[in-house]
Backbone bond lengths (Angstrom), bond angles and torsions (degrees), N, CA, C in turn:
res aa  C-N    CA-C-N  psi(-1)  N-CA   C-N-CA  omega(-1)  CA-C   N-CA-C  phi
1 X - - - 1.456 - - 1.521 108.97 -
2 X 1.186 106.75 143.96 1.920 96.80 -168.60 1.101 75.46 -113.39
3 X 1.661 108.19 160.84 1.128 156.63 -155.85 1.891 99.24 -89.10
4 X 1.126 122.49 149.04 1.372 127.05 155.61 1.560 130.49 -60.52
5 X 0.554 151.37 147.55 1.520 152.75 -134.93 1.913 97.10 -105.71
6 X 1.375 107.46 -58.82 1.256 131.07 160.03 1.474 122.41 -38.89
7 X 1.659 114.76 -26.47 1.725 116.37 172.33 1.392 107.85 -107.21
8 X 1.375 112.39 -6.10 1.274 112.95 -177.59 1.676 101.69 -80.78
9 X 1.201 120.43 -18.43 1.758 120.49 -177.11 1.806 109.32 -58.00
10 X 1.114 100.61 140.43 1.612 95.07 162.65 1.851 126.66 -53.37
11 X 1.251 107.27 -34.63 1.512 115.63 -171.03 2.101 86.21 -58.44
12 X 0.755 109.47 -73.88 1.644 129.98 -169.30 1.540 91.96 -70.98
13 X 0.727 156.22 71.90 1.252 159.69 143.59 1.914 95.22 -145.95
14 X 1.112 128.25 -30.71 1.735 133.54 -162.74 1.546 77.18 -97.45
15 X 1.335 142.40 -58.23 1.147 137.42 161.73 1.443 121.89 -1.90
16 X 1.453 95.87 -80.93 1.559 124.91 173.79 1.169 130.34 -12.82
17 X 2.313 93.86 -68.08 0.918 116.05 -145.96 1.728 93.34 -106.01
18 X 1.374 132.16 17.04 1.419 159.36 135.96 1.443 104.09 -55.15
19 X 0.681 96.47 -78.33 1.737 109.91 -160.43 1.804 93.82 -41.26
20 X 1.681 101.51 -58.53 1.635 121.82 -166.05 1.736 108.85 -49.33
21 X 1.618 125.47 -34.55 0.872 139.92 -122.92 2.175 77.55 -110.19
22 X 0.930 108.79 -47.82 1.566 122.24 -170.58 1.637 105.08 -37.96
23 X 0.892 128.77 -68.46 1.357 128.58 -179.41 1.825 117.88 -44.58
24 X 1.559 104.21 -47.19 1.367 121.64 153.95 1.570 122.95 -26.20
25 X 1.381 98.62 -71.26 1.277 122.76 178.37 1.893 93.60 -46.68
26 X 0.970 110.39 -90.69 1.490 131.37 -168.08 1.676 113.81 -48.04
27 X 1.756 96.13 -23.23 2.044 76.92 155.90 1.261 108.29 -112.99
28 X 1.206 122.80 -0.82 1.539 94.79 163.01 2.088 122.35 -71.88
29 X 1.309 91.96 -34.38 1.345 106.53 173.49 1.510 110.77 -51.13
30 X 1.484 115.19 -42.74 1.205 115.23 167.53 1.567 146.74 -75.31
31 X 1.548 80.86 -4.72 1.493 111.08 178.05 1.799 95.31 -72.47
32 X 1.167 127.34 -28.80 1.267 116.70 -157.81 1.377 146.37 78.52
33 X 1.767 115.21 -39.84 1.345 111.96 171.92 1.597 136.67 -74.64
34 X 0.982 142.56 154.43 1.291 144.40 -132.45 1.884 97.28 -79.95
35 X 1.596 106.91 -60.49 0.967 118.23 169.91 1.643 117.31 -52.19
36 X 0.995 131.41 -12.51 1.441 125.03 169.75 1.488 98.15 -94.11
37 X 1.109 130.54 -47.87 1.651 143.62 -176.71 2.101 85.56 -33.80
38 X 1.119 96.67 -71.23 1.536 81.68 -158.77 1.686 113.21 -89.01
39 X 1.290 100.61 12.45 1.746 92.28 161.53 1.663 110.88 -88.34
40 X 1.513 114.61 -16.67 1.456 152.22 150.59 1.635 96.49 -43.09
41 X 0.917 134.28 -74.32 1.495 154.44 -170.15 1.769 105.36 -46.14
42 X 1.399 97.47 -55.07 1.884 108.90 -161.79 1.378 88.11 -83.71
43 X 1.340 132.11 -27.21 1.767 127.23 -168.18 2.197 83.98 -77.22
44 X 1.092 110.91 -85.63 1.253 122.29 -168.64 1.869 108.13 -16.48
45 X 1.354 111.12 -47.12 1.477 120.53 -157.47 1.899 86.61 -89.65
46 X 1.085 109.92 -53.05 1.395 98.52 169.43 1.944 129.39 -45.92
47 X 1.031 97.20 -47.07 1.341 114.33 162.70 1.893 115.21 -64.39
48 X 1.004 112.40 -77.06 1.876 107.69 166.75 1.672 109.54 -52.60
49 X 1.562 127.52 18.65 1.292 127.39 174.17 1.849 82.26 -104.34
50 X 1.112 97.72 -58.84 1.305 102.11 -159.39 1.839 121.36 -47.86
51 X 1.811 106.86 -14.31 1.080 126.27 178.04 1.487 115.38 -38.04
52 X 1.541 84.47 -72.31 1.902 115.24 176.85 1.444 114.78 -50.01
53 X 1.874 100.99 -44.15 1.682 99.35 -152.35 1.552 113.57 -79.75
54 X 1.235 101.03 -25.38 1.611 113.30 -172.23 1.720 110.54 -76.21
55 X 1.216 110.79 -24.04 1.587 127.19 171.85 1.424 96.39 -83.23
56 X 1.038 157.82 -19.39 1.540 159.31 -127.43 1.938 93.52 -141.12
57 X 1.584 95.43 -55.53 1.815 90.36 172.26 1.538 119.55 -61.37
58 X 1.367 121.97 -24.85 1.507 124.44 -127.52 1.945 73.77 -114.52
59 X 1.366 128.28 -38.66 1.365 109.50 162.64 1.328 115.46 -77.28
60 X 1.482 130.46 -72.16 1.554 102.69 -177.01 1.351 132.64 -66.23
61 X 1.282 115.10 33.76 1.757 117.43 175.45 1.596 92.92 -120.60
62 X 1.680 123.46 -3.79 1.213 121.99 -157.30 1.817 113.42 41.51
63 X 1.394 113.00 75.01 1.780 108.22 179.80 1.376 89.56 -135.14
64 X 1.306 130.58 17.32 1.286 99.39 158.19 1.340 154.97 -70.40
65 X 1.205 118.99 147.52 1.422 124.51 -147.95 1.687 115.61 -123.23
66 X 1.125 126.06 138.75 1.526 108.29 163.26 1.803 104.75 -72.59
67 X 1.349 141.62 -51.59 1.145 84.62 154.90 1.371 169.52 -177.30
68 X 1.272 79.13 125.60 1.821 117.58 160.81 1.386 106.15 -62.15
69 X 1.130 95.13 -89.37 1.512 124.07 161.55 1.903 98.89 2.09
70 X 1.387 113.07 -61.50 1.442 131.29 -152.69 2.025 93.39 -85.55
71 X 1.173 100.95 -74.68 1.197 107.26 176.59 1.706 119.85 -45.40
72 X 0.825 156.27 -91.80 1.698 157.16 88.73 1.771 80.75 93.21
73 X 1.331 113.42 -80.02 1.457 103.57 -159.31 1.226 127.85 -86.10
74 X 1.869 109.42 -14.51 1.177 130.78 157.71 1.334 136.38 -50.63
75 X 1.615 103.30 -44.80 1.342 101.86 153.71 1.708 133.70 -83.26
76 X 1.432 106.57 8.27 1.923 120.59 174.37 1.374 55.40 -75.62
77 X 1.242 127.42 -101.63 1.384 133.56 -119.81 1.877 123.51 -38.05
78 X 1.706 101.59 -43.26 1.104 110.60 -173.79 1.358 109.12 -79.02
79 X 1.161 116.53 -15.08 1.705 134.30 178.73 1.610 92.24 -46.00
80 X 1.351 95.61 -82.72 1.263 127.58 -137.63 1.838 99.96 -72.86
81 X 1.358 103.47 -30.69 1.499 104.70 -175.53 1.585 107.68 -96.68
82 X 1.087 118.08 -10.77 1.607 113.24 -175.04 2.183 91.08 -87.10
83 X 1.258 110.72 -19.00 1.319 102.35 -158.55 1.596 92.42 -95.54
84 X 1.802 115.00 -23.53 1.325 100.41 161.66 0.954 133.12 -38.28
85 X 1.438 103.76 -54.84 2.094 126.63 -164.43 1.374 103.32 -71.03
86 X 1.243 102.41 -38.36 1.920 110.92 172.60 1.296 121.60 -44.01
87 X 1.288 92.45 -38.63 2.062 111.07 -162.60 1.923 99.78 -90.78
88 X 1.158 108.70 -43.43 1.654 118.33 173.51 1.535 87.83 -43.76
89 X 1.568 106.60 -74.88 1.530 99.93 -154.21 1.673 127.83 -67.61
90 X 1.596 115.80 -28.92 1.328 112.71 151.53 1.264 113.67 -49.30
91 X 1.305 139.21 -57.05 1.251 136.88 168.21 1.945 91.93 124.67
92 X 1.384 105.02 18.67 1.927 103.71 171.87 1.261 99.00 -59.07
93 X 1.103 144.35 -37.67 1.291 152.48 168.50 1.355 125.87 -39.78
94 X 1.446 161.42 82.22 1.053 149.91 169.27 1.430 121.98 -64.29
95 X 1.643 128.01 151.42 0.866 97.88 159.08 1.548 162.28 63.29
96 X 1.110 83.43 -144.71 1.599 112.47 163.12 1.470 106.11 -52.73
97 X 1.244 132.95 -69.68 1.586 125.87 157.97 0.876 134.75 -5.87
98 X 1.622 105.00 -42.59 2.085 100.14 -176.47 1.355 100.51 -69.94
99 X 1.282 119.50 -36.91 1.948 112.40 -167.36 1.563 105.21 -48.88
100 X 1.467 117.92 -63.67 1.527 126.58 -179.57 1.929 105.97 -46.49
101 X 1.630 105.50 -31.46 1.710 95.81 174.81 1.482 110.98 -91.06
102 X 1.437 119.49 -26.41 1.501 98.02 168.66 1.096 137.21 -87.57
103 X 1.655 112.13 -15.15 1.401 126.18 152.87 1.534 102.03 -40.18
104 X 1.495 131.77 -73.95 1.609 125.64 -163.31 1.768 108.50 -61.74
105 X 1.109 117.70 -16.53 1.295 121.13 -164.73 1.953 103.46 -85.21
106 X 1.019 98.31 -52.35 1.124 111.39 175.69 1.480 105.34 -68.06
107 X 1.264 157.57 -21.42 1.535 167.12 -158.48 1.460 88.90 -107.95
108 X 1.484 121.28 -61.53 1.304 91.51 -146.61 1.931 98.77 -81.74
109 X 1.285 119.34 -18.99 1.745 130.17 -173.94 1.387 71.31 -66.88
110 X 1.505 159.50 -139.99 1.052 164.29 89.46 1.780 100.35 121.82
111 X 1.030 100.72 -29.25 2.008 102.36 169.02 1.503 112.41 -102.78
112 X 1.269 102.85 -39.17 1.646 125.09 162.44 1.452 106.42 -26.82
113 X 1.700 105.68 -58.02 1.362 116.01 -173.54 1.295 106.30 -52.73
114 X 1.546 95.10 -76.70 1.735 105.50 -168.56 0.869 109.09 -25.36
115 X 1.875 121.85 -69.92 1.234 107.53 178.63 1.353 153.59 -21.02
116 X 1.452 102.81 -50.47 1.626 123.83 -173.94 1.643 98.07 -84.63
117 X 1.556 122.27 -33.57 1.540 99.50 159.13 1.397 116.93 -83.02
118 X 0.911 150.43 -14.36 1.582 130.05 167.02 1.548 108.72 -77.92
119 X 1.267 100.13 -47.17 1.648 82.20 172.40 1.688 139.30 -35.42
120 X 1.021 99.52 -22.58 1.486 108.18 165.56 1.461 121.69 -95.89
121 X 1.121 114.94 -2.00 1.494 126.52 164.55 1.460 114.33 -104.56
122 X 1.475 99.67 21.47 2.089 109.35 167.29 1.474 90.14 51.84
123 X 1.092 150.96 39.06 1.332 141.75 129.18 1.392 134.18 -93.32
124 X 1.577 103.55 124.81 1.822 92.85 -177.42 1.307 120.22 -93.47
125 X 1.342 106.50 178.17 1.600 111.34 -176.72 1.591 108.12 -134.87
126 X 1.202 115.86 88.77 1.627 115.63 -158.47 1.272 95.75 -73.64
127 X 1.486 112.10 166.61 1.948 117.25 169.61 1.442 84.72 -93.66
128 X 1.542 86.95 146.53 1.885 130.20 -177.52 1.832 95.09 -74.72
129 X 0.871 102.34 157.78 1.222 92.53 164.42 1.663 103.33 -108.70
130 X 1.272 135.41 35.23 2.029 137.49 153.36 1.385 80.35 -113.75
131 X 1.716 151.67 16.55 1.652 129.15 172.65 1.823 72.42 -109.09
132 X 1.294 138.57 -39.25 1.730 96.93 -178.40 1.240 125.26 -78.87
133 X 1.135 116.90 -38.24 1.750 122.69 144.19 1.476 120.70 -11.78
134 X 1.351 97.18 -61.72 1.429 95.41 166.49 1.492 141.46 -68.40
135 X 1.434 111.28 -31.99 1.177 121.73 145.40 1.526 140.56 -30.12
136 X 1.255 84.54 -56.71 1.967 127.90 174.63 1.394 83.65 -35.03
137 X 2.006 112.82 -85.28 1.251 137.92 -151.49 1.786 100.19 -56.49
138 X 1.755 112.54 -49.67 1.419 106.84 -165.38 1.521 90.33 -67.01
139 X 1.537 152.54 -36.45 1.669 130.71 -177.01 1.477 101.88 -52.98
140 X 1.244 128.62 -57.74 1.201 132.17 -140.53 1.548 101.85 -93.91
141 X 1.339 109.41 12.73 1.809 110.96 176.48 1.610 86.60 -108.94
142 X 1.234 135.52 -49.99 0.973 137.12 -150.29 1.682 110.97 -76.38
143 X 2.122 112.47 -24.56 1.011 118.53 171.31 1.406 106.50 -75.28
144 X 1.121 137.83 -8.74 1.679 127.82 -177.34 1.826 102.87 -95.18
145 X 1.400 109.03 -21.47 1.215 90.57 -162.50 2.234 89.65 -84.76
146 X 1.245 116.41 -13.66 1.052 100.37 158.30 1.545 144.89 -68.16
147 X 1.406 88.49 -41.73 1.546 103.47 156.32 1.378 126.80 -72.82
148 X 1.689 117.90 -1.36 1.441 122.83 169.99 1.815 106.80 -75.03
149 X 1.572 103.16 -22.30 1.394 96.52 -165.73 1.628 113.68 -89.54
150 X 2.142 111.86 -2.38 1.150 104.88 160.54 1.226 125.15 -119.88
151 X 1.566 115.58 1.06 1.128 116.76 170.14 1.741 108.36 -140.43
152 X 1.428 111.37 84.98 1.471 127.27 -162.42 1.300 105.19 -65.39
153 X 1.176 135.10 14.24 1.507 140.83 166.59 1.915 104.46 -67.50
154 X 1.168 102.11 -25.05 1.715 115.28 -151.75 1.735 85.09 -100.22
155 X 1.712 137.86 2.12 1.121 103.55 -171.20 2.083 121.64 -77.09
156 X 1.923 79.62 -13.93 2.044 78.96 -177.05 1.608 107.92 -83.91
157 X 1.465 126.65 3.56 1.509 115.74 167.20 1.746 97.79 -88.53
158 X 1.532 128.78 -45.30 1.380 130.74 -162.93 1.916 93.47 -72.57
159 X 0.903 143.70 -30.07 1.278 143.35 171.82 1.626 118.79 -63.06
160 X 1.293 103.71 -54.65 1.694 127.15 -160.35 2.158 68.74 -78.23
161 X 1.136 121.17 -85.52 1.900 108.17 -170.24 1.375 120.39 -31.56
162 X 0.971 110.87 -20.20 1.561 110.11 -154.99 1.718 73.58 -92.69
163 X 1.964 134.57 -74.56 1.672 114.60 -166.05 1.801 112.50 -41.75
164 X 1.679 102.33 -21.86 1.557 93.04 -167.24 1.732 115.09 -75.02
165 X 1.773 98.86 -30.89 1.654 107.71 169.32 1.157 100.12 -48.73
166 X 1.318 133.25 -80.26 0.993 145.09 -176.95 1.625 139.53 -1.38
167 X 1.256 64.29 -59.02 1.753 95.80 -175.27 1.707 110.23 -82.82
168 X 1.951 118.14 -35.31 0.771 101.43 160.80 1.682 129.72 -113.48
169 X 1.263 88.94 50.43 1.746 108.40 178.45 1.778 100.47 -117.97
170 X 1.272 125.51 -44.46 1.276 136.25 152.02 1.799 120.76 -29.55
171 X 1.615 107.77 -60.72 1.490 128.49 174.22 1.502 98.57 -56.67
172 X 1.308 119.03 -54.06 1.144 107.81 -158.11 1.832 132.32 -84.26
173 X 1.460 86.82 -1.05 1.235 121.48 172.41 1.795 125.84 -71.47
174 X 1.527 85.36 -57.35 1.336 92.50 160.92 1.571 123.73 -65.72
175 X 1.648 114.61 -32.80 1.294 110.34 176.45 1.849 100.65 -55.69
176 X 0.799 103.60 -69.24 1.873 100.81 -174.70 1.450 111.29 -35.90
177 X 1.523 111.76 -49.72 1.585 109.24 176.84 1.775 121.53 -62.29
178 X 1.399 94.46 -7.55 1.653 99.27 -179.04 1.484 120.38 -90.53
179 X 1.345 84.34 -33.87 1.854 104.48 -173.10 1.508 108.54 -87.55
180 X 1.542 117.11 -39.48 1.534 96.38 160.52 1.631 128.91 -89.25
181 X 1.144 115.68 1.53 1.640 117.68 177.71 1.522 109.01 -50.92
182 X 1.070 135.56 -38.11 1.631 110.24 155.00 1.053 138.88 -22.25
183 X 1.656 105.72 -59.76 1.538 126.29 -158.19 1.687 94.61 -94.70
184 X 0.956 113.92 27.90 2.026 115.04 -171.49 1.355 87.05 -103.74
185 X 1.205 139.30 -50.03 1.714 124.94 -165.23 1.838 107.79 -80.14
186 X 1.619 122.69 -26.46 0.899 118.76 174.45 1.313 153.51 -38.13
187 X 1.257 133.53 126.62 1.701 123.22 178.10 1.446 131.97 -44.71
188 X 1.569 128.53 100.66 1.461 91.92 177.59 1.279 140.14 -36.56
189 X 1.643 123.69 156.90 1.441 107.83 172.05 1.734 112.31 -97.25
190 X 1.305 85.50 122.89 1.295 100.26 153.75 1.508 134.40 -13.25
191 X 1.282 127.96 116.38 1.314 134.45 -168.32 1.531 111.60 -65.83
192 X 1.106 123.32 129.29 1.531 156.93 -174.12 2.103 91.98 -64.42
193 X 1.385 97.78 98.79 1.168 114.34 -177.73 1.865 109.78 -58.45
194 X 0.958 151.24 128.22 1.760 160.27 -162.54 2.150 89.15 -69.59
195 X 0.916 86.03 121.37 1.807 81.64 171.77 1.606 113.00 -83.90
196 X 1.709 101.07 129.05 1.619 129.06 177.84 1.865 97.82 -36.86
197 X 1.153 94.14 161.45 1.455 111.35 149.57 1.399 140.61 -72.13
198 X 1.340 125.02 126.36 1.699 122.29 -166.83 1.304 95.98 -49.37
199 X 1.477 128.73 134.64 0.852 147.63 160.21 1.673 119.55 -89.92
């Protein structure tokens, strides 16, 4: 079976190998030992490199793709939420912590939605540019709370990031819920009939 033309690109191939890498991440983390923690560490930062770079290849190589487009945020998503559930269950998490992780968990499943229902009502929902920002902030909360687990000096910056994700993963949520609430009572449109033969 050959491959799609579209996965064969480098942008979507760094994609891929993001997405592939997540489970990795999350049992070694679960493994517990220190020395896995930060081979855990260099996979994760490699992977939140790959965020930027593959969006960065996929314009100056011109490979963009819808999807790209599709994939690209799917794996922020699974990143960021598989390493939530990760962090609950080691217990890096205190507390007070889970609110700031189920707040994002619930926001980002919850735009996910929208999406996939408007999408069928031919309406889009572009990213904001304060939803990559936010992104930005949820990698870089999520890298301290790894590095909280080997150098616990770092847990009041990985704590204090994680209310600020939060807060602007929350904001930005509602921005989407504001801007499409119009198009929420609307009819789907109707499917784009296949055009006849020249007659």
């Amino acid at each position: 079976m050959e491959i799609p033309a579209s996965l064969r690109s480098l942008p979507n191939q760094l994609t891929l190998a993001r997405i592939a890498a997540i489970p990795v991440i999350c049992l070694l983390l679960v493994m517990g030992w220190d020395w896995l923690r930060w081979i855990a560490l260099i996979l994760y930062v490699a992977a939140a490199i790959t965020d930027w770079f593959d969006g960065f290849l996929a314009r100056t190589m011109n490979q963009q793709s819808d999807l790209g487009k599709m994939l690209d945020p799917i794996a922020d998503k699974l990143l960021v939420g598989a390493l939530l559930v990760t962090f609950a269950w080691t217990r890096d998490f205190s507390g007070w912590e889970l609110i700031p992780a189920i707040a994002i968990l619930i926001r980002e499943i919850f735009v996910s939605g929208l999406r996939e229902y408007l999408g069928n009502k031919a309406v889009s929902v572009p990213v904001t540019f304060l939803a990559k920002w936010k992104t930005t902030v949820q990698l870089v909360a999520l890298f301290f709370v790894i590095v909280d687990g080997l150098l616990p000096s770092f847990g009041f910056i990985s704590g204090t990031l994680m209310w600020i994700a939060a807060a602007l993963t929350v904001w930005t949520g509602w921005q989407y819920l504001m801007s499409t609430w119009p198009h929420l009572d609307t009819p789907p449109q109707p499917p784009v009939p296949p055009a006849g033969p020249d007659l």
